[in-house]
C-alpha positions as CSV (number, residue, x, y, z in Angstrom):
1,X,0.0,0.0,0.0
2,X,2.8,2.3,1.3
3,X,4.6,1.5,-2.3
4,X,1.5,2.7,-4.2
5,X,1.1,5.8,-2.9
6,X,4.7,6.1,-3.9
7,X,4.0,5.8,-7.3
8,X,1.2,8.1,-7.1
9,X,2.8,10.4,-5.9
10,X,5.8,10.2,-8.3
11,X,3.3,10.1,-11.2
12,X,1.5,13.9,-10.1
13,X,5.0,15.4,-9.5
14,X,6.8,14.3,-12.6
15,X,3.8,15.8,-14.6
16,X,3.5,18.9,-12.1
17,X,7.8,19.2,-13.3
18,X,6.6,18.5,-16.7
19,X,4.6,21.3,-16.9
20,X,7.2,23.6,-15.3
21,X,9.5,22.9,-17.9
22,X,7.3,23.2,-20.6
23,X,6.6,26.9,-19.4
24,X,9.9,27.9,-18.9
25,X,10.4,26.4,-22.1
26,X,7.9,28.1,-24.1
27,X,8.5,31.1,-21.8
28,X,12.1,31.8,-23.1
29,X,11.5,30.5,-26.8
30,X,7.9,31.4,-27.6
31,X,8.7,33.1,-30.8
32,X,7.7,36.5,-31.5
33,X,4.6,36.9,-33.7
34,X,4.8,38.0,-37.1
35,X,3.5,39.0,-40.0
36,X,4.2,36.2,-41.8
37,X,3.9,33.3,-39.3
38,X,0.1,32.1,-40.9
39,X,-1.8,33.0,-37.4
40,X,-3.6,35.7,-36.0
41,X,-1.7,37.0,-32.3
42,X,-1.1,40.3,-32.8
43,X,-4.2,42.0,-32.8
44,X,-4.7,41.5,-37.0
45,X,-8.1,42.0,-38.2
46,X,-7.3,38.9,-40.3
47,X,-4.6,36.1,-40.7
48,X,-1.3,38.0,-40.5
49,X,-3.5,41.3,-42.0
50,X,-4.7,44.5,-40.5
51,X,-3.4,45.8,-37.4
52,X,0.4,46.0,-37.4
53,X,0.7,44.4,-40.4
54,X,-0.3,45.4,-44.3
55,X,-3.6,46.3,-44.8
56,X,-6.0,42.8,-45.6
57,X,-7.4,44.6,-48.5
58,X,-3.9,45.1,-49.8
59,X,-2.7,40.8,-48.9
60,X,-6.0,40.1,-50.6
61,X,-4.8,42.0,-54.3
62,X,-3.9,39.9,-57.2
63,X,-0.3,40.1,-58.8
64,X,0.5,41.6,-61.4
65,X,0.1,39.5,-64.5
66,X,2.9,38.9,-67.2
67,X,0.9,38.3,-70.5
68,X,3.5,37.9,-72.8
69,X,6.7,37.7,-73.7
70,X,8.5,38.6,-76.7
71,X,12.4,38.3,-78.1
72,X,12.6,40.9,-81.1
73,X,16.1,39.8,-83.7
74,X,17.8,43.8,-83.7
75,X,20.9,44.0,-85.8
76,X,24.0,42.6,-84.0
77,X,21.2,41.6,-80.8
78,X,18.2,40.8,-79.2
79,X,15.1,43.5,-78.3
80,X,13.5,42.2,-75.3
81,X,9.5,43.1,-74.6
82,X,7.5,41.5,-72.0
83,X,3.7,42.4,-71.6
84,X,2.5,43.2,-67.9
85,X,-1.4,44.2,-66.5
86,X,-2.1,45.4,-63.2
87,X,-5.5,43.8,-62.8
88,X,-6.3,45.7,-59.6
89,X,-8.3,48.3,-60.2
90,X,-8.3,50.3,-57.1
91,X,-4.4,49.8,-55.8
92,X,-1.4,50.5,-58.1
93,X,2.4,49.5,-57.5
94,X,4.4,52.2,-57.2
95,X,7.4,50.4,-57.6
96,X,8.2,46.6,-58.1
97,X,11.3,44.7,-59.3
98,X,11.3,42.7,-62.3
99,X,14.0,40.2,-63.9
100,X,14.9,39.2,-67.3
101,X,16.5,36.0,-67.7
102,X,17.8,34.8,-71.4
103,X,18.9,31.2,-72.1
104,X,20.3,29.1,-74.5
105,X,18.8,25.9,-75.9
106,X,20.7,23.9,-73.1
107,X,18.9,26.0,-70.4
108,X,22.1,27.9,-69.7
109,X,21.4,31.6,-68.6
110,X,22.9,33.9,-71.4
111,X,21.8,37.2,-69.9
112,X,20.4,38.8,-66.5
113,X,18.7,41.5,-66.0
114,X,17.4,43.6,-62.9
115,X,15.6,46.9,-63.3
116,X,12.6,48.4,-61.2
117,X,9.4,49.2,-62.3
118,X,5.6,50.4,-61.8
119,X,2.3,49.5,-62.5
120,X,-0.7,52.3,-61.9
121,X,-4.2,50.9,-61.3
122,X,-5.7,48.8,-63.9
123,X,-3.1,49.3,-66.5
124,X,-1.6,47.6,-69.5
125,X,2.2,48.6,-69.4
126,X,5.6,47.1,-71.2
127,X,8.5,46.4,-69.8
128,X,11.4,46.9,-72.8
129,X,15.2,46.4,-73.6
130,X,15.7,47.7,-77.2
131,X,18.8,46.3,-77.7
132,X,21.5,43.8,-76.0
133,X,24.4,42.3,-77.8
134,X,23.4,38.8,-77.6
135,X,23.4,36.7,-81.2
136,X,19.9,35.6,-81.8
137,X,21.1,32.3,-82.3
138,X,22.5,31.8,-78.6
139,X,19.1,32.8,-77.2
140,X,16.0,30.1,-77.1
141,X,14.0,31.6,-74.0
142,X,13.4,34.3,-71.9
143,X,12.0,34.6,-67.9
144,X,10.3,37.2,-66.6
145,X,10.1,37.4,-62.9
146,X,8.3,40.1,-60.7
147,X,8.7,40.8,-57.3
148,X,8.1,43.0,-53.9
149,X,5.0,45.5,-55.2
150,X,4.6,48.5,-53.2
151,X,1.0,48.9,-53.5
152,X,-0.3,52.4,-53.5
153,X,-4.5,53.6,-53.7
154,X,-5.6,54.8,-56.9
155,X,-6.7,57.8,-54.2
156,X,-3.2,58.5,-54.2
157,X,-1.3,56.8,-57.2
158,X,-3.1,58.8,-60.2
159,X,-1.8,58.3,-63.3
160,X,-0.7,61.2,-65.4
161,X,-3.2,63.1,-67.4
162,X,-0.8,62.7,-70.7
163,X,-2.7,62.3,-74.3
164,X,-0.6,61.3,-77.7
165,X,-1.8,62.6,-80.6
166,X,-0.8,63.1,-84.3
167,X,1.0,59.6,-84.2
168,X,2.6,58.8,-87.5
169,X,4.8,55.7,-88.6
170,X,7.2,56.5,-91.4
171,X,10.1,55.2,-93.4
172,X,12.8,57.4,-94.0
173,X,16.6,55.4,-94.1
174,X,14.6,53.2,-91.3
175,X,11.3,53.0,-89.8
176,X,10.4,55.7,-87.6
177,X,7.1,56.9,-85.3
178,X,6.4,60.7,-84.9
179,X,4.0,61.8,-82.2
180,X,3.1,64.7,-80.2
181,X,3.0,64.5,-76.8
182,X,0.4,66.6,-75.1
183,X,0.4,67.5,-70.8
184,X,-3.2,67.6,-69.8
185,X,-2.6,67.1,-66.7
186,X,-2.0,70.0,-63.8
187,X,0.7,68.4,-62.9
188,X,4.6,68.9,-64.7
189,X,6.4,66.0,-65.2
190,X,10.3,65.4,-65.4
191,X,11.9,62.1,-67.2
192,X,8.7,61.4,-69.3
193,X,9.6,58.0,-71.2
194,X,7.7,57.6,-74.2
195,X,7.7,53.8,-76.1
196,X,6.7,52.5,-79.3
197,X,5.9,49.2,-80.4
198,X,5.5,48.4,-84.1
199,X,3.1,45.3,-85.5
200,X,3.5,43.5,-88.9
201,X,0.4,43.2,-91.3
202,X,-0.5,39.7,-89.1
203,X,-0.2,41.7,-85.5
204,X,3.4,40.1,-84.6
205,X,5.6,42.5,-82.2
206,X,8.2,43.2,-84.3
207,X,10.2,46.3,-83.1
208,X,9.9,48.5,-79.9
209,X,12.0,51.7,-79.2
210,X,12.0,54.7,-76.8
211,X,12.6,57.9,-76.4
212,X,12.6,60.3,-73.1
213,X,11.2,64.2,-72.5
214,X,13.5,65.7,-70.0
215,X,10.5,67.9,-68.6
216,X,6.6,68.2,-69.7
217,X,4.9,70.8,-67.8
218,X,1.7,71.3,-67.3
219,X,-0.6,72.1,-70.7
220,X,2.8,71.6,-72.9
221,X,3.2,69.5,-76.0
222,X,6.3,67.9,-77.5
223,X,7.2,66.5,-80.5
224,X,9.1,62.9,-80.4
225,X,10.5,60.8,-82.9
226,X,11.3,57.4,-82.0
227,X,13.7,55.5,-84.4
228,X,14.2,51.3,-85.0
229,X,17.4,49.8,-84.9
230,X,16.2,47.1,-87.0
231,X,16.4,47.1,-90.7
232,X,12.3,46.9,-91.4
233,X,10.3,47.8,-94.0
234,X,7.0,49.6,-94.3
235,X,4.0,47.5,-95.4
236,X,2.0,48.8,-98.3
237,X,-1.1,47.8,-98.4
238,X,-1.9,46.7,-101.9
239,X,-4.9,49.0,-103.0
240,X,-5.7,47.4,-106.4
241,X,-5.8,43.7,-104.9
242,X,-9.1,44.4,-104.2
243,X,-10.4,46.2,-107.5
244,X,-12.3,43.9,-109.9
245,X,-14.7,44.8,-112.5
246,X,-17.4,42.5,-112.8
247,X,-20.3,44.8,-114.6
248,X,-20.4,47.4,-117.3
249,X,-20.3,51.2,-116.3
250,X,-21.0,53.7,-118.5
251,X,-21.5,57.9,-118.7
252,X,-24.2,58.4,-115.7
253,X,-23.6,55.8,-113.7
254,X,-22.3,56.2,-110.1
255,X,-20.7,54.6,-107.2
256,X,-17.3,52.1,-106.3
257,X,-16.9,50.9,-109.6
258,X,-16.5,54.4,-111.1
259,X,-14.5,55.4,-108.2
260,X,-12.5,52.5,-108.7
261,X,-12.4,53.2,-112.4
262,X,-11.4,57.1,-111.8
263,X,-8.6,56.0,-109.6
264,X,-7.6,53.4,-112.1
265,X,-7.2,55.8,-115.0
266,X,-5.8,58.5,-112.8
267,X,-2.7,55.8,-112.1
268,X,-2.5,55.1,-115.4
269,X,-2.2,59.0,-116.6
270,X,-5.7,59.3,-118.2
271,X,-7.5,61.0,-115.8
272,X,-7.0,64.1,-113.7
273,X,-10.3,65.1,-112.5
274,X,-11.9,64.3,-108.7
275,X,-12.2,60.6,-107.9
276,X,-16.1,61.3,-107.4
277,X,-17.8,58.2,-108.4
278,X,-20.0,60.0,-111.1
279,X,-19.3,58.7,-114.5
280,X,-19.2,62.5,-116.4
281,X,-17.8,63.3,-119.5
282,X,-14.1,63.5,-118.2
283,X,-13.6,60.1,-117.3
284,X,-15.9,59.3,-120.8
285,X,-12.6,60.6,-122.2
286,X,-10.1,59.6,-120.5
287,X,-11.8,55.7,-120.5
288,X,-12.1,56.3,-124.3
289,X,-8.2,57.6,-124.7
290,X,-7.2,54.9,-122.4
291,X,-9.0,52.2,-124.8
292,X,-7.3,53.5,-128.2
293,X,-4.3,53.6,-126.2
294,X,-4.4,50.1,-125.6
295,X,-6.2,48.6,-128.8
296,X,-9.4,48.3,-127.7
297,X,-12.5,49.5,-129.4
298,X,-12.7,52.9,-127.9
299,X,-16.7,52.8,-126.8
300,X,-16.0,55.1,-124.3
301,X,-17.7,52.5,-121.9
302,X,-16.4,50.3,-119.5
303,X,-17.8,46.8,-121.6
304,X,-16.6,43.5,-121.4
305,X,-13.8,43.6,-123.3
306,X,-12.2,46.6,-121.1
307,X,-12.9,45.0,-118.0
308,X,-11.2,41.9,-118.8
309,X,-8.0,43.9,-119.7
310,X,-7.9,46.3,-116.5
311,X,-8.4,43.2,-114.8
312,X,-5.4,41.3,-115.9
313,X,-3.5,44.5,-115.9
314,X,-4.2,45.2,-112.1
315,X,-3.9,41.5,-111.5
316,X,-0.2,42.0,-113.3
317,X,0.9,45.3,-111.4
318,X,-0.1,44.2,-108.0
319,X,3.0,43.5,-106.0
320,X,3.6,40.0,-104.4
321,X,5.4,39.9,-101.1
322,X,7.3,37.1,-99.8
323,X,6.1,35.8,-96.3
324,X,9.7,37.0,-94.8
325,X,8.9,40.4,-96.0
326,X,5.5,40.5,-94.8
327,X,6.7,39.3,-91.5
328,X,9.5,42.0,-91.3
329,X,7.3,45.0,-92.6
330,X,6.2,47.6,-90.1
331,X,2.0,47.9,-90.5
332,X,1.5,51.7,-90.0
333,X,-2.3,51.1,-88.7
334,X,-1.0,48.7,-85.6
335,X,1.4,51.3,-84.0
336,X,1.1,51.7,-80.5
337,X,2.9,54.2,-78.5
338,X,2.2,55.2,-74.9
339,X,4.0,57.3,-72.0
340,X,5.6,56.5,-69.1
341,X,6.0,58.7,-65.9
342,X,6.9,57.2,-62.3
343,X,5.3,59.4,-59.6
């Protein structure tokens, strides 16, 4: 009997030690909450959120989305692009840190690039290296990594009131887009960067380029001129493709055909009056000069016989591009240019 209680007793003190250590334990090592240790014990309105720690509106935001990616062959390089959206409406990042990472086509890293950025509420924006030295043939893939947003209310984080008008895309020893820059905004702005991105006739990326405004104040407009260090063409598009005459058209008659008829002999030298889609008694004379000039019966009308030679003649002067050209030709009417000022 005298043994049992022994045992009892031993049994109630080793857990009432037990428990001592544990306290002293957990008194001297309890770790000290966080913000980042996945519980709420620090007065946070929600799971490491609120309180002292970020806002849970702000932990709740989605990242910022990398849509594409492109690598752009530049003479003696590689043009790097890589598409980004903010799809937070309300919150912007004022400032987040990307990474580009070339490699080869053994997965070997090639190039490495670290640069900062920002992303204002809701907005499409391009991250973009013109130009490294890299051989197009050394590179097979790029990375795009993003990291540490500072996320800022749209209340606060207002994008720049900045409109670009007059945009142009030209070819002059090289592809280059005009625009004018216009401050709307009542705010002045230094180190305004403005970017272009040129499209072929399919919608391929196949140039980007930038220029910077030292200082825009408020209500000024510049004019920029962004050049292309690649050798592109311009894409023409090819008017008379799409000019066929199936009917007769005679004096008195109106509409396309006689447009496209009045353009037709204007090309051809025949013609110099207003493309006005009234068959009058100009383009009765020029259609009849253009018929003697050609040996056919000059009817002054546009019969069978007339349309089946401006046909083939159209058909024969209407250039044929190779698919490499098409790829490589700058479409004027898929331009985009837009303007970038961190606040």
């Amino acid at each position: 009997m005298r043994l049992l209680k022994q045992i009892i007793y031993g049994f109630f003190i080793g857990i009432v030690f037990a428990l001592l250590v544990w306290w002293v334990v957990g008194w001297f090592y309890h770790p000290v909450p966080t913000c980042f240790d996945n519980t709420q014990n620090q007065g946070e309105t929600g799971v490491d959120c609120g309180g002292a720690c970020v806002s849970c509106e702000v932990k709740s935001l989605q990242p910022i989305s990398i849509l594409h990616k492109y690598i752009i062959p530049v003479p003696g390089g590689v043009g790097i692009v890589a598409e980004l959206l903010n799809p937070n409406q309300k919150w912007g990042a004022r400032s987040f840190s990307y990474t580009f990472t070339l490699k080869d086509q053994f997965s070997n890293t090639v190039f490495d690039k670290t640069g900062s950025w920002f992303a204002y509420p809701g907005e499409l924006t391009y991250l973009i290296i013109p130009r490294t030295s890299l051989a197009s043939s050394s590179v097979a893939s790029v990375a795009v990594t993003l990291d540490s947003p500072q996320w800022v209310s749209s209340d606060v984080f207002v994008k720049p009131n900045i409109e670009v008008q007059d945009m142009r895309t030209e070819y002059n020893k090289g592809v280059i887009v005009q625009a004018t820059i216009h401050n709307i905004d009542t705010r002045s702005f230094s180190n305004v960067l403005v970017s272009a991105l040129v499209f072929n006739h399919a919608g391929a990326l196949i140039g980007a380029s930038q220029t910077s405004i030292d200082s825009l104040s408020t209500l000024d407009s510049q004019n920029v001129k962004i050049s292309f260090p690649q050798n592109l063409d311009m894409y023409q598009p090819v008017i008379n493709a799409s000019i066929s005459f199936a009917q007769d058209v005679r004096a008195g008659d109106t509409g396309t055909d006689v447009q496209n008829l009045q353009s037709v002999l204007t090309e051809q030298g025949f013609y110099i009056g207003a493309i006005s889609g009234f068959f009058d008694a100009p383009t009765q004379t020029a259609l009849t000069a253009f018929q003697q000039k050609n040996n056919l019966a000059p009817t002054g009308i546009l019969d069978s016989s007339t349309r089946s030679f401006l046909n083939a003649l159209l058909q024969s002067e209407t250039p044929q591009q190779t698919l490499q050209e098409k790829d490589t030709s700058v479409d004027a009417t898929k331009t985009k240019v837009f303007v970038n000022v961190s606040l």
